[in-house]
N, C-alpha and C positions, 0 to 999 in steps of 0.2 A: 292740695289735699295731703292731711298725713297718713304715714303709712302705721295700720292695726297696730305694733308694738309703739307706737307713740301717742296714737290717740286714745287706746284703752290699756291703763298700767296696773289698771285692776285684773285684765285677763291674763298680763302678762305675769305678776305675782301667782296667780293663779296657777298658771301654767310650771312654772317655777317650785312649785310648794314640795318639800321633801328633795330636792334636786342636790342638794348639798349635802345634805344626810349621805345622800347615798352614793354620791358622786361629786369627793369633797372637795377630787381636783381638776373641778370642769373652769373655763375662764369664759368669761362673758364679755363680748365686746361690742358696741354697741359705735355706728357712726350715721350720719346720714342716708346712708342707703343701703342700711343692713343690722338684723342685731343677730348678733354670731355665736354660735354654743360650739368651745372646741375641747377636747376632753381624750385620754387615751383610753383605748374601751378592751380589756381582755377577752381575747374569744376562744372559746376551751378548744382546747386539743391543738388550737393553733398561734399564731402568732399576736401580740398587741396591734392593734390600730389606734394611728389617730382618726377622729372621726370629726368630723367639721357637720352643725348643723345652722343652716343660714336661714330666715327669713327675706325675703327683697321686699324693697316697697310696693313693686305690684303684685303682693300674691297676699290672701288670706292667712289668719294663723296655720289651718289645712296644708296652705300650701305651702311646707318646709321642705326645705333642699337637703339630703343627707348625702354628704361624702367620706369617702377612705383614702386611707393611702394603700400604696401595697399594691401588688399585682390588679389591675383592673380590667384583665380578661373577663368578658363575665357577657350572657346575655341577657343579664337583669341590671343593665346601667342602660342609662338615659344616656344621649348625644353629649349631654353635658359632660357625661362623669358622674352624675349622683346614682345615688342607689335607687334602684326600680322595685320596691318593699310591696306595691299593690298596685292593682290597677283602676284607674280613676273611676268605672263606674261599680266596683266591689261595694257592698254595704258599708255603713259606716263601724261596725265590728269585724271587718276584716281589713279596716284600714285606719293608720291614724288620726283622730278626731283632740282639738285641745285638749277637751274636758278631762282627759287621761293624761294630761301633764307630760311636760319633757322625759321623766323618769323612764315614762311606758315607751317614747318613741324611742330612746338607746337602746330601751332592749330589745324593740324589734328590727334596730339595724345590728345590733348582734348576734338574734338567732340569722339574717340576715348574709355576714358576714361570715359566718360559721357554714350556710348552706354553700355560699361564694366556694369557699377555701374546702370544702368537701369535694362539689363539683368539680375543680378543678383537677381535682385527684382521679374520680371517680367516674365521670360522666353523668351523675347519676343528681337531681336534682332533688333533696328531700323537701317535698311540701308541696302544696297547688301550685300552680302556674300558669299562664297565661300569654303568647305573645302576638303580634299584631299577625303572623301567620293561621295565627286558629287555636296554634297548636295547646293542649294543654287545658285544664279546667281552674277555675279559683280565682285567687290571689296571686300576682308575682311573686308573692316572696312569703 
């Protein structure tokens, strides 16, 4: 069975549409078990990130992997290392859906990466939240 970026290259343009406009030095790379957006993403007030966004062949367009570099203290990362943006059962407008194209998912690992590098500073988490203690209402991120 192929994996959603190779069997539908119509979602995948889709998803794409404007991506270079505005992010004209993202690199796209594509291999058997994985098609890969890596792109350095400015986060105000703080430092640049690279930012790696992966699909795997087991997971829906939905399910995109978002990574940083850079300190990854944080208690909105997954075991993996990716960033914890929302939580899976948040509505579909509080969390990323294709239909909003890669454009919308950088920027919400940028505001994202901005609360990250805040927090860090502050203690102080700006936005909803969520963690598997209870704690918190919303969105992860």
């Amino acid at each position: 069975m192929l994996p959603w970026w190779r069997e539908d290259v119509g979602a995948v343009l889709r998803m794409q549409a404007s991506l270079k406009a505005r992010h004209p030095g993202i690199e796209k790379r594509r291999s058997r078990r994985s098609l890969t957006y890596v792109l350095d993403l400015e986060v105000p007030c703080y430092e640049t990130r690279r930012v790696t966004i992966v699909f795997g062949t087991r997971h829906t367009a939905a399910g995109a992997r978002v990574f940083a570099d850079g300190p990854a203290c944080s208690r909105h990362r997954y075991e993996d290392g990716s960033l914890c943006m929302w939580h899976p059962d948040d509505p579909p407008e509080l969390r990323w859906v294709p239909d909003r194209g890669l454009a919308d998912l950088i920027e919400m690992a940028r505001r994202h990466l901005f609360r990250e590098a805040y927090w860090r500073e502050t203690g102080v988490w700006l936005g909803p939240e969520v963690h598997l203690d209870g704690e918190g209402k919303g969105a992860n991120g």
